[in-house]
C-alpha positions as CSV (number, residue, x, y, z in Angstrom):
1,X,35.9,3.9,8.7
2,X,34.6,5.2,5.1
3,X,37.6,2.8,4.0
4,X,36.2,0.1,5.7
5,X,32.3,0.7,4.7
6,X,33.1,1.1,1.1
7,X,35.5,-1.9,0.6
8,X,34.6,-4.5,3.2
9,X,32.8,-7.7,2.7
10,X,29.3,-7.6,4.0
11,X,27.6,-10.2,5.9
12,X,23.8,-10.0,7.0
13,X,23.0,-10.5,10.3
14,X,19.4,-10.3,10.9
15,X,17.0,-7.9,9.7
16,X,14.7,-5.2,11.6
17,X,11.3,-6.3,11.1
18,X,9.9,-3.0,12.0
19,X,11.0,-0.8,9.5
20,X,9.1,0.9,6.7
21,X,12.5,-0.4,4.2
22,X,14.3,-3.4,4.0
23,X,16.5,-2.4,6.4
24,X,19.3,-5.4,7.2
25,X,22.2,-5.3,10.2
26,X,25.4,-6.6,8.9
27,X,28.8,-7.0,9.8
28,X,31.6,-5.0,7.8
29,X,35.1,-6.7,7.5
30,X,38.1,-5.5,5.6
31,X,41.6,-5.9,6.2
32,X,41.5,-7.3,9.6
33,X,39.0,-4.3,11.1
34,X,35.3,-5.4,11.4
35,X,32.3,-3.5,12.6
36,X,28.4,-3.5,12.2
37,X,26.5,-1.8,9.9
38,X,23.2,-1.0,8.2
39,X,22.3,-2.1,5.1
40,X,19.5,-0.8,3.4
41,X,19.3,-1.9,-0.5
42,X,17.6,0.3,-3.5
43,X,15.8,-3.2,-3.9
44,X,14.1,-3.2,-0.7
45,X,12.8,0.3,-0.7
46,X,8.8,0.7,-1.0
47,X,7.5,3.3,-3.6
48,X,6.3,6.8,-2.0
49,X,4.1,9.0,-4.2
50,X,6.6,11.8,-3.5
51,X,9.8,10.9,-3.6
52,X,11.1,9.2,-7.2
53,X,11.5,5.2,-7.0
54,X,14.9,3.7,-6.0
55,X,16.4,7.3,-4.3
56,X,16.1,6.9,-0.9
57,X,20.0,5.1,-0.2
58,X,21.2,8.0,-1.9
59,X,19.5,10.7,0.1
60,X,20.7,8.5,3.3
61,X,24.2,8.9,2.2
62,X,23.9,12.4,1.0
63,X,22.5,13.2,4.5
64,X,26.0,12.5,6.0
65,X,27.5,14.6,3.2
66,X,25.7,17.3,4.5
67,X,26.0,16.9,7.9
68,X,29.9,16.2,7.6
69,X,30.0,19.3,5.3
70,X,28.8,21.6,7.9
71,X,30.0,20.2,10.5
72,X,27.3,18.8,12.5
73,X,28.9,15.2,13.3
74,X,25.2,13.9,13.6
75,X,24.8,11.0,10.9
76,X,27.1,8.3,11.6
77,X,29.5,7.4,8.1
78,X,27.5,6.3,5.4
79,X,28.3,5.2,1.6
80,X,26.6,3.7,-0.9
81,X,27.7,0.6,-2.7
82,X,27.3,-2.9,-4.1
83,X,26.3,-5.1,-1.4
84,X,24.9,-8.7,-1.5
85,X,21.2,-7.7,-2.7
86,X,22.7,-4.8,-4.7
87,X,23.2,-1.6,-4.5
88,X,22.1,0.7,-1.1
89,X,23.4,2.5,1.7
90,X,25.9,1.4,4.6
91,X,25.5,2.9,7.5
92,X,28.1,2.7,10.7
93,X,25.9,1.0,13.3
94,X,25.5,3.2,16.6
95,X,24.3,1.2,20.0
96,X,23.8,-2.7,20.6
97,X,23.5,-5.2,18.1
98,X,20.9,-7.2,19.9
99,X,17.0,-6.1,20.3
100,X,17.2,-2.8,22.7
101,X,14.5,-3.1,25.6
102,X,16.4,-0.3,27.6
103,X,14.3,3.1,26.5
104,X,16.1,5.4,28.4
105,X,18.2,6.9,25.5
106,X,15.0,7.8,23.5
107,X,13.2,9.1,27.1
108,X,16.4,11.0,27.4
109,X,14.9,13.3,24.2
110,X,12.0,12.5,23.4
111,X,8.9,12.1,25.9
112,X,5.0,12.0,26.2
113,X,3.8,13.6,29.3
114,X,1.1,14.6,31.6
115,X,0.3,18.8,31.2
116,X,1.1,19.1,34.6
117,X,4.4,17.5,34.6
118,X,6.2,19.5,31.8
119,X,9.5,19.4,33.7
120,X,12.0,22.3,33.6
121,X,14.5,21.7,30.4
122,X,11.9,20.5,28.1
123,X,10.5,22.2,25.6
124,X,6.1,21.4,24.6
125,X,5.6,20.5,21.1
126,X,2.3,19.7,20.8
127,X,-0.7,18.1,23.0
128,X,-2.7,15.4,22.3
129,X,-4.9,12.7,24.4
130,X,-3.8,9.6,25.8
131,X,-5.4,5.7,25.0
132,X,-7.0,6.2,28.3
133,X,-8.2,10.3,27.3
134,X,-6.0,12.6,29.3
135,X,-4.8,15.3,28.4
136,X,-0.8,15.0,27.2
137,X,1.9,16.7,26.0
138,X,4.9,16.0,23.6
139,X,7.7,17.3,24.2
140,X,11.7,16.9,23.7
141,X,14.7,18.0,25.5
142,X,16.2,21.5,25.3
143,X,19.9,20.8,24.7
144,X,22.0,22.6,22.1
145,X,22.9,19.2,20.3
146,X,19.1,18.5,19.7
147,X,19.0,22.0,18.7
148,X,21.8,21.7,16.1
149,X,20.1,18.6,15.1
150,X,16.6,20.4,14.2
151,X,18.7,22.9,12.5
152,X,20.7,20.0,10.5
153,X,16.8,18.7,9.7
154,X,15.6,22.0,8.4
155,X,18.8,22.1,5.9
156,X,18.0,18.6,4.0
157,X,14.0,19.1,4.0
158,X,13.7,15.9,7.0
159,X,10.2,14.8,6.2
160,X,10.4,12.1,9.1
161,X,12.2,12.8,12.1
162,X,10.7,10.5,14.7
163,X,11.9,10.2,18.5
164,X,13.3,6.8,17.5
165,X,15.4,7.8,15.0
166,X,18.1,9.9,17.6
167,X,19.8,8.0,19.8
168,X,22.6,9.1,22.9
169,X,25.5,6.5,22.4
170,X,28.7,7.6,24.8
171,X,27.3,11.2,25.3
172,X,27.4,11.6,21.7
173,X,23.6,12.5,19.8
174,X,23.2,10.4,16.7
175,X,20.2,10.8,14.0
176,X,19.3,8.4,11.6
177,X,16.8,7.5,8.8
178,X,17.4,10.0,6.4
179,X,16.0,8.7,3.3
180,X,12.7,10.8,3.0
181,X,14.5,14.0,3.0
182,X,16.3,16.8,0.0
183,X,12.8,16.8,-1.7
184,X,12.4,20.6,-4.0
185,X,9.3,20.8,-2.4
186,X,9.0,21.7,1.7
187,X,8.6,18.5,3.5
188,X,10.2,19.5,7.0
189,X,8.2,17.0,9.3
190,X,9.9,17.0,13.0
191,X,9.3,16.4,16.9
192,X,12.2,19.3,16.9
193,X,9.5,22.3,17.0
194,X,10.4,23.5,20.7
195,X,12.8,26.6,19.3
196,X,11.1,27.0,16.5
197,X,10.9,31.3,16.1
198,X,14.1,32.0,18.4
199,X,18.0,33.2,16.4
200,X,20.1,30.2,15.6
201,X,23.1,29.5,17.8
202,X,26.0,30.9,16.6
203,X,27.5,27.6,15.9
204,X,24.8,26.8,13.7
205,X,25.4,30.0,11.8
206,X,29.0,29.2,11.5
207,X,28.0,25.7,10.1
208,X,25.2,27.1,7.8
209,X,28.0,29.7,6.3
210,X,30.3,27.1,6.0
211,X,27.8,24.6,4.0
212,X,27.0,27.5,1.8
213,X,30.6,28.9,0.8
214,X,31.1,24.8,0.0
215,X,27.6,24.7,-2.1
216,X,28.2,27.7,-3.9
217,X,32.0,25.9,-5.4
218,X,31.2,23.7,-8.2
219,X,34.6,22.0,-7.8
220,X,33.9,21.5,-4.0
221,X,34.2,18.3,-2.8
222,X,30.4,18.3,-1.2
223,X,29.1,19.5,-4.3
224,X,30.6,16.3,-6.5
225,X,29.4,14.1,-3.6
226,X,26.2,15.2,-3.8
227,X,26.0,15.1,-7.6
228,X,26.0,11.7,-7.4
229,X,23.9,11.2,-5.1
230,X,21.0,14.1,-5.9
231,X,19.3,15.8,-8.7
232,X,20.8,19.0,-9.8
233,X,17.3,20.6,-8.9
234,X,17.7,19.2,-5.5
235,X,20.9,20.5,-4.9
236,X,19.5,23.9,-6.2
237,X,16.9,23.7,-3.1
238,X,19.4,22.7,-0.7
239,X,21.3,25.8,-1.2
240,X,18.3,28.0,-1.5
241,X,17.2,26.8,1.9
242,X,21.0,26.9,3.7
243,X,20.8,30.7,2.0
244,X,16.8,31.2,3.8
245,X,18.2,29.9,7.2
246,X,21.5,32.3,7.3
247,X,19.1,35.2,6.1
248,X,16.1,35.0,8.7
249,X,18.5,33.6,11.3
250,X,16.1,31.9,13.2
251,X,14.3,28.4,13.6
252,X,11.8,27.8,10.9
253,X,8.3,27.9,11.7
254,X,6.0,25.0,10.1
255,X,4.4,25.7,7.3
256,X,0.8,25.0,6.1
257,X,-0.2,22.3,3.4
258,X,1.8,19.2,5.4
259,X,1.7,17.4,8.4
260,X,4.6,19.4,10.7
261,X,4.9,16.3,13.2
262,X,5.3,13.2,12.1
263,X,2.7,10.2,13.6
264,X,3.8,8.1,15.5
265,X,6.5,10.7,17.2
266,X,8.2,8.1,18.8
């Protein structure tokens, strides 16, 4: 698949009108495989006041470094490459090619409920009002692959992890939209809050070690990926917060002086 992503001829598609980034869906062909991808071009990035111009395809792609590093499986293959408006990140496209109308995926995680009707296997987040006034509560599924997913999130700073951006495709939990994250300063913005105080899961542990013993190898192959795709001061934090993690042991709390939940969460 990384074969394919890097070296296949891109075609656009269509574009998604809704996102904050050019963001284009393409198809991927090389050598007689094809498949869809994401395309989202250095070109078509708007500026943020926090995060340096032109950056954001690379911390997309080093978010699957990461999360392939550790072991989390969670961001589908992405590379970044020449493409037909430049340079940007490719992203193996996860669910249908043709406008989604069918919610039940995100619902599946992610929800916006009634006090009273905080089911059993969902954790609260936070509680807000409704269009309408009443009194509601946000909250997201407790299963241990959202779980490894918040911890995945905490790792590369995520300072936008909306409902919308997971997605169940074949039982499997996919995340997405990774570009606003690896920032030196703490950024972690997240519908994930519902373990937030309680030990890791083991796995995660084993995953945060394993990320760690790779980051602390100069000659390691995440640590030349993410050279080229990071600032050495970034890669610094990375590992400072992979070594805070495995030393507290526990789900980070949110921190004052930025928004913990991003708005819309959905």
């Amino acid at each position: 698949m990384l074969e394919l992503l890097t070296l296949g001829e891109i075609e656009v598609q269509g574009r998604l009108v809704d996102a904050s980034n050019l963001a284009l869906l393409t198809t991927v062909e090389h050598a007689g495989r094809t498949a869809h991808a994401m395309y989202k071009p250095v070109r078509g990035e708007r500026p943020l006041w926090d995060f340096p111009e032109g950056t954001l395809a690379g911390r997309e792609t080093a978010a699957w470094v990461v999360s392939e590093a550790g072991g989390w499986g969670v961001v589908p293959p992405t590379v970044l490459r020449e493409g037909p408006l430049g340079p940007g990140s490719v992203q193996l496209w996860i669910g249908p090619t043709e406008e989604d109308t069918d919610l039940s995926a995100q619902e599946a995680l992610i929800d916006v409920v009634p006090r009273s009707q905080v089911r059993p296997g969902w954790l609260p987040v936070f509680e807000g009002e409704s269009h309408r006034g009443e009194p509601v509560v946000v909250v997201h599924a407790d299963r241990p692959d959202l779980a490894s997913t918040a911890v995945l999130d905490a790792v590369i700073n995520n300072a936008d992890r909306k409902g919308s951006h997971l997605r169940l495709e074949a039982g499997s939990l996919w995340g997405f939209d990774h570009g606003v994250s690896f920032n030196v300063e703490p950024k972690l913005r997240t519908v994930l809050w519902g373990w937030m105080g309680q030990p890791l899961p083991e796995r995660d542990l084993e995953r945060l070690g394993r990320l760690s013993a790779g980051l602390a190898d100069d000659s390691s192959a995440v640590r030349t990926a993410l050279a080229a795709l990071l600032t050495v001061e970034e890669v610094e934090a990375l590992r400072s917060r992979v070594s805070r993690l495995l030393g507290r042991g526990r789900f980070p709390r949110p921190g004052g002086g930025w928004p913990a939940v991003p708005w819309p969460p959905l």
